[in-house]
Legacy VTK file of the C-alpha trace (Angstrom):
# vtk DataFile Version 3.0
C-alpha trace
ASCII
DATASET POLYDATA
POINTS 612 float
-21.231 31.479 6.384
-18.835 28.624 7.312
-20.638 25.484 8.396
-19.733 24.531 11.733
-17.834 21.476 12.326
-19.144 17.645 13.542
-16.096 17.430 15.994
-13.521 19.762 17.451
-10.492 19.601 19.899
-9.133 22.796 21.157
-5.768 22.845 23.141
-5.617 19.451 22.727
-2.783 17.989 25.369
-1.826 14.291 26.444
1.463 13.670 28.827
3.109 10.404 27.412
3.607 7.932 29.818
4.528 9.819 33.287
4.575 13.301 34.372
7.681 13.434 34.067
8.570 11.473 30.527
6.621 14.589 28.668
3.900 15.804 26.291
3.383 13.965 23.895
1.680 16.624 21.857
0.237 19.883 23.663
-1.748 23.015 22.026
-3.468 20.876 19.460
-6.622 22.679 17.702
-8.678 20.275 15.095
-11.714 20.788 13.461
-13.697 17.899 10.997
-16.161 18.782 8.742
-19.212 16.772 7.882
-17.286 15.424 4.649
-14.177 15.930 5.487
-11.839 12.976 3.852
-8.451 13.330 6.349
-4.898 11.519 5.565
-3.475 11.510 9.134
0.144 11.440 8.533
2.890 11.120 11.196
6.172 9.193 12.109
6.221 5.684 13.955
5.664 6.581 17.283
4.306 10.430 16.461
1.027 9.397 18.400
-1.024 8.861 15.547
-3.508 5.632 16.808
-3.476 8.184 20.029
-4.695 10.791 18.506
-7.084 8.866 16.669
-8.627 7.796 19.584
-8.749 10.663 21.353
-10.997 12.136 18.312
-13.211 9.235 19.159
-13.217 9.720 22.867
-11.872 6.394 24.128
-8.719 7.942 25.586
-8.825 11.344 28.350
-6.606 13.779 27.647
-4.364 15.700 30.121
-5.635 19.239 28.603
-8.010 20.695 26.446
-11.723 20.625 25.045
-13.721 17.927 23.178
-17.341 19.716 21.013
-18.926 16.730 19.216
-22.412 17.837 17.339
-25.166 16.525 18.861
-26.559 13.135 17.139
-22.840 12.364 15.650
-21.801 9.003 15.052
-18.436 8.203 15.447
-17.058 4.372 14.449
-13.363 3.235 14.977
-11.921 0.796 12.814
-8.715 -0.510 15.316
-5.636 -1.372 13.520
-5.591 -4.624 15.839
-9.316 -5.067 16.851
-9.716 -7.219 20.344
-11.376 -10.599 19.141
-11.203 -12.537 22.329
-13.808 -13.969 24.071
-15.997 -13.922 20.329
-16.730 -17.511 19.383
-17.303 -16.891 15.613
-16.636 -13.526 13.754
-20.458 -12.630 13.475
-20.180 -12.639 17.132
-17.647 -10.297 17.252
-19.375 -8.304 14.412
-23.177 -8.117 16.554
-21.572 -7.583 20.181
-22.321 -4.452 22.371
-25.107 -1.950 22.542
-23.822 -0.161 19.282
-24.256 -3.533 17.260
-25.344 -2.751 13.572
-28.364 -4.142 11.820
-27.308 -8.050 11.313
-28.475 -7.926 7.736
-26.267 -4.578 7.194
-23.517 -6.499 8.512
-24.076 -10.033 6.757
-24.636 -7.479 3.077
-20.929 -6.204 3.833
-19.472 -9.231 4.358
-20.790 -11.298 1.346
-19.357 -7.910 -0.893
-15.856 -8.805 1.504
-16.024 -12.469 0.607
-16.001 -13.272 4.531
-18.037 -16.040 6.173
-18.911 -15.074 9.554
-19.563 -17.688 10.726
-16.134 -19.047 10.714
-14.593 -19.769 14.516
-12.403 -16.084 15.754
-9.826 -18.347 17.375
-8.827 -20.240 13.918
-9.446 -17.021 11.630
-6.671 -15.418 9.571
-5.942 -11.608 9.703
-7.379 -11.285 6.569
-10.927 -12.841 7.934
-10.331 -10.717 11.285
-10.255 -7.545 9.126
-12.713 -8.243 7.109
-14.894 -8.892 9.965
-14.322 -5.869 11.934
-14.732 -3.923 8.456
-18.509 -5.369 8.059
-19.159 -4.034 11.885
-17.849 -0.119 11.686
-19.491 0.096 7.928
-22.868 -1.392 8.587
-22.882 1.442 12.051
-23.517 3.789 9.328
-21.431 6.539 11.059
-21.249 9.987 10.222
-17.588 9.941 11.093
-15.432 7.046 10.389
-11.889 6.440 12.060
-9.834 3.836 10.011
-6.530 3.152 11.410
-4.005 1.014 8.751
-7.255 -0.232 7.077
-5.781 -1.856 4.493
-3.460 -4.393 6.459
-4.142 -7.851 5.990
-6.474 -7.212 2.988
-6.141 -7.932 -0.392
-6.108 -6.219 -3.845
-9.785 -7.259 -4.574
-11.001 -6.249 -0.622
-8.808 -2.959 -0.987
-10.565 -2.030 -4.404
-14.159 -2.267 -2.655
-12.986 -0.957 0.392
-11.989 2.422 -1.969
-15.296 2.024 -3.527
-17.510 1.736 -0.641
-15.290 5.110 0.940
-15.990 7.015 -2.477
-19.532 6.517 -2.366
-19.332 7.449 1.457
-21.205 10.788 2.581
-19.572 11.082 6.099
-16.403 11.901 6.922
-13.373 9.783 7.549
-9.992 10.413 8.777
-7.486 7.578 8.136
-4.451 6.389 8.821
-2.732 4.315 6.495
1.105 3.664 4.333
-1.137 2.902 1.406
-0.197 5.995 -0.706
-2.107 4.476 -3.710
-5.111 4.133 -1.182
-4.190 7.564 0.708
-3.841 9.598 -3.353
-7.285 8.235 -4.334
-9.140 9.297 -1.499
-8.248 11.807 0.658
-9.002 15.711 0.054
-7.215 17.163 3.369
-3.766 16.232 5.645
-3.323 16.012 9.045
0.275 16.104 9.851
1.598 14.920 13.362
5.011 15.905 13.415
7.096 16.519 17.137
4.653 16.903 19.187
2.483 19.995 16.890
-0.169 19.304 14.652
-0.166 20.893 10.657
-3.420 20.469 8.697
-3.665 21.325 4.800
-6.391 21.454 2.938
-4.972 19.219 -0.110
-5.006 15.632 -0.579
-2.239 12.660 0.221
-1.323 13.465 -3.783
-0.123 16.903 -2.566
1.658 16.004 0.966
5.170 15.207 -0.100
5.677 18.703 -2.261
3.966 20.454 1.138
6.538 18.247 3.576
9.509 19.491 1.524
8.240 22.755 1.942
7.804 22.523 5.763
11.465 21.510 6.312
13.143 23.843 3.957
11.651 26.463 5.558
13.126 24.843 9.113
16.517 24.470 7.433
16.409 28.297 6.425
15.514 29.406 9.887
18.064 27.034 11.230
20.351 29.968 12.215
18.217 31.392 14.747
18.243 27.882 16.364
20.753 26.544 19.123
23.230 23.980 17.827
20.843 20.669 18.639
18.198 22.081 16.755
20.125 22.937 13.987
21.406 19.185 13.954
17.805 18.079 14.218
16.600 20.009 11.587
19.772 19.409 9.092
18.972 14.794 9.914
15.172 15.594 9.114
16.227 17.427 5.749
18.582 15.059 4.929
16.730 12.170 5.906
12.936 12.971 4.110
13.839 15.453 1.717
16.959 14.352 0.040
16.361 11.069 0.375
13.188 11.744 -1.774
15.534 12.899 -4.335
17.903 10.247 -4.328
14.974 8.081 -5.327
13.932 9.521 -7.838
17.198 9.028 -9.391
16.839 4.998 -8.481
13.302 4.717 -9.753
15.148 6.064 -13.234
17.220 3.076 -12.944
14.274 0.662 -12.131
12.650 1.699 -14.882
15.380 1.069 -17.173
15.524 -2.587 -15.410
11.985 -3.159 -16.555
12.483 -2.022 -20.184
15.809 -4.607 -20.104
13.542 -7.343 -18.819
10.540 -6.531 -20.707
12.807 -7.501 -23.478
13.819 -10.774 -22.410
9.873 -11.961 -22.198
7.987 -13.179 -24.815
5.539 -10.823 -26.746
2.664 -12.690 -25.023
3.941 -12.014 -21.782
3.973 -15.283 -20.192
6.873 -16.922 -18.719
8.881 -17.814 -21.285
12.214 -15.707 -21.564
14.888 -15.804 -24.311
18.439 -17.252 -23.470
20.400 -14.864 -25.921
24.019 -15.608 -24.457
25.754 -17.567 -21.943
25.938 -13.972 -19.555
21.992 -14.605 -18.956
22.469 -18.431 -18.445
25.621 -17.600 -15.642
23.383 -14.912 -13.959
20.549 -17.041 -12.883
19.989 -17.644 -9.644
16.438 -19.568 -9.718
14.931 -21.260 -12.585
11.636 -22.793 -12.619
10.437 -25.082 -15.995
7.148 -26.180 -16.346
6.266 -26.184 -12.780
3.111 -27.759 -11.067
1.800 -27.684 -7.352
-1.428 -29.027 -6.766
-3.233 -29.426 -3.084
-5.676 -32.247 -3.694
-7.090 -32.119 -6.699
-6.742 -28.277 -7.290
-3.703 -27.025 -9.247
-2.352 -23.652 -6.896
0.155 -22.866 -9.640
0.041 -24.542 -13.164
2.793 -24.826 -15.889
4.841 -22.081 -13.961
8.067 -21.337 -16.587
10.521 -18.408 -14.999
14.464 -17.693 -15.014
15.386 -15.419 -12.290
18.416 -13.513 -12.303
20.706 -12.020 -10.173
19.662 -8.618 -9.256
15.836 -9.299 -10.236
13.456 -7.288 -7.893
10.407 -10.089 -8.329
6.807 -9.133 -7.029
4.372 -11.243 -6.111
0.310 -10.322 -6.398
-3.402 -11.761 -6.297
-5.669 -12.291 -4.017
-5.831 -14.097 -0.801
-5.961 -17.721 -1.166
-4.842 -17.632 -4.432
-1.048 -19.248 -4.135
1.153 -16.259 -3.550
2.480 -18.231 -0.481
3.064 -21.293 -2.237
4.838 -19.715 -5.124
7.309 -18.713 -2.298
7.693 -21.442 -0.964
8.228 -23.313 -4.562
10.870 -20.869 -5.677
13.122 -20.604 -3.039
12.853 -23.995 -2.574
10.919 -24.561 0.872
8.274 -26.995 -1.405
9.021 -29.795 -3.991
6.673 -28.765 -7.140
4.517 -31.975 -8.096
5.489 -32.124 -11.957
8.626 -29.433 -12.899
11.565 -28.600 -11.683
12.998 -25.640 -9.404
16.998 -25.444 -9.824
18.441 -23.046 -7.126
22.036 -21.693 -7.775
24.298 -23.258 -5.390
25.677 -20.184 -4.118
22.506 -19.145 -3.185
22.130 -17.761 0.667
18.154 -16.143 1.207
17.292 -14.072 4.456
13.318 -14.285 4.802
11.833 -11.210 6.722
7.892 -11.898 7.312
5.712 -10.677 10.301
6.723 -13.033 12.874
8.206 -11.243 15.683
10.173 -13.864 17.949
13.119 -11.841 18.114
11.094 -8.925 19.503
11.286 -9.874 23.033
9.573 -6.762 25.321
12.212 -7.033 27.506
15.633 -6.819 25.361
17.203 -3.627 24.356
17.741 -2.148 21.146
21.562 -3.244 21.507
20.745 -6.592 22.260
18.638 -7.055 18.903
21.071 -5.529 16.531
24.234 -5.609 17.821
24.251 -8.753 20.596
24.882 -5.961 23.081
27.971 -4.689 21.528
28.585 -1.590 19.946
28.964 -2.444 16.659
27.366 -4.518 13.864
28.273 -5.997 10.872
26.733 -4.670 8.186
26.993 -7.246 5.485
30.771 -7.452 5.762
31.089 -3.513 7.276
31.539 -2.982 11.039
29.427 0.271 11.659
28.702 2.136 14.866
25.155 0.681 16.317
24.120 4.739 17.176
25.286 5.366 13.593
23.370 2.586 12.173
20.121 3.397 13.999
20.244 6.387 12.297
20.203 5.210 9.147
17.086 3.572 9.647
15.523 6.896 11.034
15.620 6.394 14.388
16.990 8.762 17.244
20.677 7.307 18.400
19.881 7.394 21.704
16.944 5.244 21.596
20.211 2.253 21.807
19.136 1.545 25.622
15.368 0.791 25.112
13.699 -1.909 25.958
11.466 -3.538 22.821
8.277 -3.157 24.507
8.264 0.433 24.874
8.375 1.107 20.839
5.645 1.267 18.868
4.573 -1.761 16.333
6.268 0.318 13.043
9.063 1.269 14.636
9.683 -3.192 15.817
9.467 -3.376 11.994
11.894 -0.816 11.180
14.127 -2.199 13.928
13.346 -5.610 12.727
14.346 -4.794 9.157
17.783 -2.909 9.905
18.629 -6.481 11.907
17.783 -8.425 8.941
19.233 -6.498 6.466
22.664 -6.058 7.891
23.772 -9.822 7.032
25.187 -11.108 4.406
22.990 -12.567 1.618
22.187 -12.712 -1.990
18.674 -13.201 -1.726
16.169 -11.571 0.299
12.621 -12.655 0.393
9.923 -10.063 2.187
6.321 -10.981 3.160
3.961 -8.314 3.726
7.062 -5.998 4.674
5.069 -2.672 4.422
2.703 -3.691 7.717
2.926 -1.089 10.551
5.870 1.294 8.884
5.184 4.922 8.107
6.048 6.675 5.087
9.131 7.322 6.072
10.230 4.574 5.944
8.635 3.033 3.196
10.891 5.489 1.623
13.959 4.407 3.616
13.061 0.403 2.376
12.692 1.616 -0.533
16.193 2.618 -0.850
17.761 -0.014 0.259
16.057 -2.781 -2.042
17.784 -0.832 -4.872
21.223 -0.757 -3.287
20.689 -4.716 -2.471
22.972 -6.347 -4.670
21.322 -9.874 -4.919
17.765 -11.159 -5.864
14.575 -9.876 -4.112
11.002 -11.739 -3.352
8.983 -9.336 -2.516
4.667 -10.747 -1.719
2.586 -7.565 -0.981
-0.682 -5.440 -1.294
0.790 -2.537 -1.501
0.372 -1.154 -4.773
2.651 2.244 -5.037
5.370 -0.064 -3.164
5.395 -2.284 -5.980
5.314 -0.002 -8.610
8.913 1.704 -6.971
10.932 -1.512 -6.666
9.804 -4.603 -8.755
11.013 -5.184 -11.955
8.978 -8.291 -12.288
5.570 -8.939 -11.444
4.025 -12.520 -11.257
0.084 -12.427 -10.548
-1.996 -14.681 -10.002
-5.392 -15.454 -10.064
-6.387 -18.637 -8.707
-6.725 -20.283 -11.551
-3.589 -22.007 -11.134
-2.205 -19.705 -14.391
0.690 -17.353 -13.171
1.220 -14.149 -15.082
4.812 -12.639 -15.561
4.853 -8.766 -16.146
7.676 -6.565 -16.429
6.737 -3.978 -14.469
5.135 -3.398 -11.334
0.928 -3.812 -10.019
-0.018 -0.879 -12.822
1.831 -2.445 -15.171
0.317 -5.897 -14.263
-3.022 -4.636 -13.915
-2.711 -3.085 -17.728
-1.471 -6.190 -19.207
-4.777 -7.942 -17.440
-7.066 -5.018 -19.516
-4.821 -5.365 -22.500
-5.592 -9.496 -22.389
-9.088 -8.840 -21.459
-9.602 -6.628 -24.424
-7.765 -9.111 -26.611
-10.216 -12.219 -25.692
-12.871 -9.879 -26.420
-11.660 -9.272 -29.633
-11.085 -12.530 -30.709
-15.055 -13.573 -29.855
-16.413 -9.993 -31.484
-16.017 -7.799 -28.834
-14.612 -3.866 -29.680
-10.884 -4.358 -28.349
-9.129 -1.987 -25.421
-5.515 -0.983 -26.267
-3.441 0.668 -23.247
-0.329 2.710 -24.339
2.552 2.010 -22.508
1.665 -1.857 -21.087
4.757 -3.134 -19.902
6.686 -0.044 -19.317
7.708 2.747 -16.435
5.707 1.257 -13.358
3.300 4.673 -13.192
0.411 4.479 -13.772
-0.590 4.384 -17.579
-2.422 6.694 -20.230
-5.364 4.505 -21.571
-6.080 4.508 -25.027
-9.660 2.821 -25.694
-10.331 2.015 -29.390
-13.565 0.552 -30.235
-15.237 -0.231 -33.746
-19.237 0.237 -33.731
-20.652 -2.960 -31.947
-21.513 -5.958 -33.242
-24.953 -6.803 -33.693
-26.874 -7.542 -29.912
-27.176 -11.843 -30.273
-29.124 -10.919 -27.084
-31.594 -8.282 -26.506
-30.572 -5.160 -24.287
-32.941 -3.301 -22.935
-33.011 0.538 -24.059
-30.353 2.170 -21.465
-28.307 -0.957 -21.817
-28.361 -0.961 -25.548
-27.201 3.030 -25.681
-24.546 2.580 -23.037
-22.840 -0.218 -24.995
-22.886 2.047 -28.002
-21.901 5.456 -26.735
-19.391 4.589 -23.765
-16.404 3.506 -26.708
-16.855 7.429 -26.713
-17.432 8.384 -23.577
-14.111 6.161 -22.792
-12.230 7.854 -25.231
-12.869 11.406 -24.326
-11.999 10.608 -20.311
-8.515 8.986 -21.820
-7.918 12.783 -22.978
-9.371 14.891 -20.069
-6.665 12.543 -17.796
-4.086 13.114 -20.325
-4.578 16.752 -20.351
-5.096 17.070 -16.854
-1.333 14.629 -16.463
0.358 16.934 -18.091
-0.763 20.151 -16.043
0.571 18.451 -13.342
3.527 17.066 -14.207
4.671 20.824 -13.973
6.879 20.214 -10.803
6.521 24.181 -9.467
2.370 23.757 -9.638
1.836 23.135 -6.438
4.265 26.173 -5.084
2.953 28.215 -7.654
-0.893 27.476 -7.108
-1.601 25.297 -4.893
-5.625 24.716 -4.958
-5.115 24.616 -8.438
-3.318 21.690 -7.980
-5.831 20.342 -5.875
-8.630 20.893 -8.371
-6.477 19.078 -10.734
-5.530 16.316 -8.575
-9.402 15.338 -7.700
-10.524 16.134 -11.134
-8.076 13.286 -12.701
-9.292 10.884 -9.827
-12.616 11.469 -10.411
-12.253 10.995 -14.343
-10.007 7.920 -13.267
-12.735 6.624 -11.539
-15.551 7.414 -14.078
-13.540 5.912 -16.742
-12.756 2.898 -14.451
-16.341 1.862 -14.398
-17.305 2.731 -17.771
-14.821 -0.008 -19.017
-16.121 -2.393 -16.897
-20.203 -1.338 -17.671
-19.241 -1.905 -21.220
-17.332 -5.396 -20.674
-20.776 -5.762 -19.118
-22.548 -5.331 -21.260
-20.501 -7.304 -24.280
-20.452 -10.213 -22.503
-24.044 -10.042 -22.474
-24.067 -9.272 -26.065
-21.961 -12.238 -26.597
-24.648 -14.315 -24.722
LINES 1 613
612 0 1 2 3 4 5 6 7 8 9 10 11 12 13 14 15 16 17 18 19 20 21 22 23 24 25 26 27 28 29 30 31 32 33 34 35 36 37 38 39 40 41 42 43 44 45 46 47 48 49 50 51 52 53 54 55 56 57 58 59 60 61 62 63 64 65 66 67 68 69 70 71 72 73 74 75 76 77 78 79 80 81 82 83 84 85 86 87 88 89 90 91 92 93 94 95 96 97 98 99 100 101 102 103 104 105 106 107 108 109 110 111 112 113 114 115 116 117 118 119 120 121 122 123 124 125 126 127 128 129 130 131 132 133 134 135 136 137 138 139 140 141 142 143 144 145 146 147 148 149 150 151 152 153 154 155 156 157 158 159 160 161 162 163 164 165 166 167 168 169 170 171 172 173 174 175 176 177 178 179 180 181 182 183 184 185 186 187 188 189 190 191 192 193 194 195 196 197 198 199 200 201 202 203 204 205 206 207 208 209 210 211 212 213 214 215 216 217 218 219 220 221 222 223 224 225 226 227 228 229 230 231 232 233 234 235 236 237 238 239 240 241 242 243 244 245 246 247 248 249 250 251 252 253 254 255 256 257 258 259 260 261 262 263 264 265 266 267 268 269 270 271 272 273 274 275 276 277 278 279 280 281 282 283 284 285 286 287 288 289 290 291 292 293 294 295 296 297 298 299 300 301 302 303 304 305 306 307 308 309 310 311 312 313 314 315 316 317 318 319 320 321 322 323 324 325 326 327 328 329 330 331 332 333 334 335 336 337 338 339 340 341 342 343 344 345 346 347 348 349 350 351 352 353 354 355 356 357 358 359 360 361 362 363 364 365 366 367 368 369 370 371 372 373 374 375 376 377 378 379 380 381 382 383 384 385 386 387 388 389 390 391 392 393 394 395 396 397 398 399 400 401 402 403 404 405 406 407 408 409 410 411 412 413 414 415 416 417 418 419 420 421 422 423 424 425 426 427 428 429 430 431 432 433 434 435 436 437 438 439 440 441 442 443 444 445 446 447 448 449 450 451 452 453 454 455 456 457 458 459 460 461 462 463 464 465 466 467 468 469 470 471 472 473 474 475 476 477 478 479 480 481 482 483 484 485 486 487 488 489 490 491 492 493 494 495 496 497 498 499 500 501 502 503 504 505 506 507 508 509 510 511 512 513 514 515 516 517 518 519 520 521 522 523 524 525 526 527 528 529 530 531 532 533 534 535 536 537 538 539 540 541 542 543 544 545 546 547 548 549 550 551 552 553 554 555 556 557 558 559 560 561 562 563 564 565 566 567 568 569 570 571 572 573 574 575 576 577 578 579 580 581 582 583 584 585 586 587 588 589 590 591 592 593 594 595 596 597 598 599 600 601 602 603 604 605 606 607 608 609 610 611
């Protein structure tokens, strides 16, 4: 007997805007189980945040009928929560009759690393999120609605934030250009796609095989259509599906890159890098030797050593706070290091897109932005058609006329990004870039950071963004100490267990070797070798004492299940072929990822206890 759902639209309808501007979507059935997990997928401006609030009942629609179960919680977490008239965040975080349990909320928000008490007005986006994160968790709701939960947060708040949603025994239906974040947690897909509404019962890991799908079949039912649909359908094909496969062909290439550079580091993998012939020495474009910045009497970056070359796809990582902004700022050479020197090639002309929006003006026009309202653009050093421009950056040509304020937040950053990268530069630095874009066009950046023929600075959070297009990764910690990876965030993250393991090893501890450290930008089989442990120089008690000596083999046999369970998928007709197959597969190796995930760190644990 099927168990009937928490919440249900049937002949779901909203009009956008007037009457007489059209549905926005019409004839929408949903249905959301009690543990459903939900990717909500759609284009800028598809109607997603709509729709999202029109599960949770803050908007009317124009047509159809809301069932909620009786006693059903529902919590929104807003992409841009509403923080005025909240003199500190805890204010914010306690306010209305739904307020959660203060102690709930304060419990979240020392796991966040967020002080509440700090003012709203002076907060950071960061400390905003975080804040309105510790309110919709501590609701304990039995259906959570998380639109782009990850912006503003970083790596370490992202890895709870998965870890808090795994343990989770509601239902959630998110939002979000996270694909790292969407893979790992989602089971089903909600696809909002002109105006109609596709759901599929496999996870984000299985959405871009069932998308291909979708529009081959449109392109082979493209006869029976009139001559704008077949146009429509023939950009869409073009523009998702072969796109795709162009990329795949670049991320060959990047990979390649990586191996070149991996080369030119130093075995340790810090930032030392060979000079081998005078070809290196011509093609950098910004060196940095021995660099220092301190603020006060805390060094931000310490003994920073790095030749960047021309063509170098850099990515910069750590947490918030930890001097990802001043590392910017040092290499391109907005700050003066305290002890070091940075030596920028003359030549040198940078183009900085970040999230201010000045040049978004509600009231200018699409033509005014990109093309001064002309009809054509230079595109570094190309004049090109501003309708034939706009499409390359996915949006409809005759969208030329309309004013700023009617698009939607991703598609100001797509429009943002085809302004910026039409002039002429050799070195492009983006800050948090992937805020407020859909897949899409994560794809569509994507491709043109590999056809950029100068020097890229990329700082993000987004992890499957920087494995596609760094070749370099510099983390940092906060320490001051900046590592240099080839590679992108797996790679980096690797190289941390790899050091990790080696520390260990050099004070006693049973050593963790990872296969493939510096290579490929996937994510990478672990092998885990361990010796029998050391005598305890402290005493464990009983469970502690077996788990330190049996998870070296517990370890080891997850490291096969995952490569077993790779290698079943990597068979590129699985998902055609048998497709909950392939979703048993895909859930299996994220559930062994996770398992094995905190069995290395239980046993770290527990050896640093051992080692007293």
């Amino acid at each position: 007997m099927a168990v009937a759902p928490i919440l249900s639209w049937e002949g779901l309808g909203l009009i956008q805007g007037q009457a007489s501007t059209g549905w926005l979507f019409q004839g929408i059935d949903l249905a959301i189980g009690a543990r459903d997990r939900v990717a909500l997928i759609g284009r800028n401006g598809a109607g997603k945040s709509t729709l999202l609030r029109l599960i949770a009942g803050t908007v009317e629609a124009d047509r159809g009928r809301r069932a909620v179960q009786p006693g059903t919680k529902i919590v929104t977490l807003e992409q841009d929560p509403f923080f005025t008239g909240y003199e500190t965040l805890m204010d914010f975080a306690l306010h209305g009759a739904d307020a959660p349990p203060r102690h709930e909320v304060e419990a979240i928000a020392d796991q966040l690393g967020i002080d509440l008490s700090r003012v709203s007005e002076k907060a950071s986006g960061g400390e905003r999120r975080r804040a309105a994160i510790a309110r919709a968790l501590a609701q304990e709701p039995d259906l959570l609605l998380l639109d782009e939960p990850t912006n503003h947060l970083d790596l370490a708040a992202i890895d709870w934030l998965e870890s808090w949603l795994q343990r989770y025994n509601g239902a959630f239906v998110v939002i979000s250009h996270d694909r790292t974040f969407l893979t790992r947690l989602t089971r089903a897909t909600l696809w909002l796609d002109r105006g109609s509404l596709r759901r599929k019962d496999v996870g984000f890991g299985g959405y871009e095989a069932w998308e291909d799908q979708v529009f081959a079949e449109e392109a082979r039912n493209a006869d029976r259509l009139d001559a704008k649909l077949k146009i429509e359908a023939h950009w869409l094909e073009r523009g998702v599906t072969a796109r795709r496969k162009r990329n795949q062909g670049r991320l060959e290439k990047l990979y390649q890159m990586r191996a070149q550079r991996a080369a030119m580091l130093n075995p340790t993998g810090v930032a030392k890098i060979k000079l081998g012939s005078d070809d290196v020495k011509t093609k950098a474009v910004i060196v940095a030797d021995k660099v220092t910045k301190r603020f006060g009497n805390r060094a931000i970056i310490k003994d920073f050593t790095l030749r960047i070359q021309r063509g170098d796809r850099i990515g910069v990582v750590g947490a918030n706070g930890a001097g990802k902004t001043t590392l910017l700022k040092l290499l391109t050479g907005e700050l003066d290091p305290d002890e070091g020197t940075i030596t920028l090639a003359r030549t040198l002309s940078g183009v900085m897109i970040d999230q201010q929006r000045s040049l978004m003006a509600p009231n200018r026009t699409v033509r005014e932005v990109l093309a001064e309202g002309g009809d054509w653009i230079d595109v570094r050093g190309v004049r090109k058609h501003i309708q034939g421009y706009l499409k390359d950056f996915l949006f409809d040509p005759g969208l030329v006329e309309a004013k700023i304020g009617t698009l939607s937040g991703g598609e100001r950053s797509r429009l943002l990004l085809a302004r910026e990268f039409a002039r002429l530069s050799n070195l492009l630095v983006l800050d948090e870039p992937t805020n407020d874009l859909d897949l899409e066009t994560l794809d569509l950046l994507q491709e043109v950071i590999a056809d950029y023929e100068g020097t890229v600075l990329i700082v993000s959070h987004d992890r499957d963004f920087l494995d596609r297009t760094v070749t370099v990764t510099l983390g940092l910690d906060g320490s001051g100490k900046v590592d240099v990876v080839a590679g992108g965030y797996a790679d980096w993250q690797a190289q941390r267990k790899v050091d990790a393991a080696a520390k260990a090893a050099r004070v006693g501890k049973a050593p963790l070797s990872l296969a493939g450290a510096a290579g490929g930008g996937q994510r990478q089989s672990t092998t885990f070798v361990a010796p029998p442990p050391p005598p305890a120089r402290v005493k464990l008690s009983y469970k502690d004492q077996r788990d330190y000596e049996i998870l070296p083999e517990r370890i080891e046999a997850l490291t096969a299940e995952m490569v077993m369970t790779e290698a079943a998928l990597a068979d590129g007709a699985l998902y055609t072929r048998d497709p909950k197959r392939f979703a048993a597969l895909t859930a299996a190796l994220e559930k062994a990822r996770a398992e094995k995930d905190a069995a290395e760190e239980r046993w770290l644990d527990l050896a640093e206890q051992v080692e007293g």
